[in-house]
N, C-alpha and C positions, 0 to 999 in steps of 0.2 A: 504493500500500500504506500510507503512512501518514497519511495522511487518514483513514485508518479506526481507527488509533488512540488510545489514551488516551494524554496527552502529560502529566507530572505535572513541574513545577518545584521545586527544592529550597525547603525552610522559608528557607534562607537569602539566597532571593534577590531581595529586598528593598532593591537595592542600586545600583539607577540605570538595571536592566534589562541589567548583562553577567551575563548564568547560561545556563546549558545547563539540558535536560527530557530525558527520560527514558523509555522508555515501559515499565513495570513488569510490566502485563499480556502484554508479548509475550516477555518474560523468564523469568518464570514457565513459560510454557507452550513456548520453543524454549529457554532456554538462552542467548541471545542478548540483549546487553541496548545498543538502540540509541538512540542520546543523538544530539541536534541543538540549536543556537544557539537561544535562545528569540527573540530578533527575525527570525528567517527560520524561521517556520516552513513553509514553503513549497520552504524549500529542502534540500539534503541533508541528511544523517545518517551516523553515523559508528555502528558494529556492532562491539562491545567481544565479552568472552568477559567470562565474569564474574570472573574473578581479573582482567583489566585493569580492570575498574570497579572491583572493590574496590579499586587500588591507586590507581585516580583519585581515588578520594571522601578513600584515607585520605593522599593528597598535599593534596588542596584543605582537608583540615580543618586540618592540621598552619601551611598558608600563613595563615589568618586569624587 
């Protein structure tokens, strides 16, 4: 299933390669917003609800 995905990485991560991706499109359309390691893309994925992304995004802004 996510091979077939669009996997989008933060603006912000530019940073020696530790960032998570995203995939926006399948958010949108279920509700569900699945996030995976961006050097393994190959490997699993973690399936947020969208108030736990929001409170990841607004944890990781707050740490930089």
């Amino acid at each position: 299933m996510t091979a077939t995905l669009q996997w989008v990485s933060s603006s912000h991560s530019d940073n020696g390669g530790a960032c998570i991706e995203w995939a926006p499109e399948h958010a949108r359309h279920t509700g569900e917003v699945l996030v995976r390691d961006s050097k393994t893309p190959s490997g699993p994925h973690l399936t947020l609800s969208v108030d736990a992304w929001s409170e990841l995004v607004d944890f990781a802004r707050f740490q930089g």
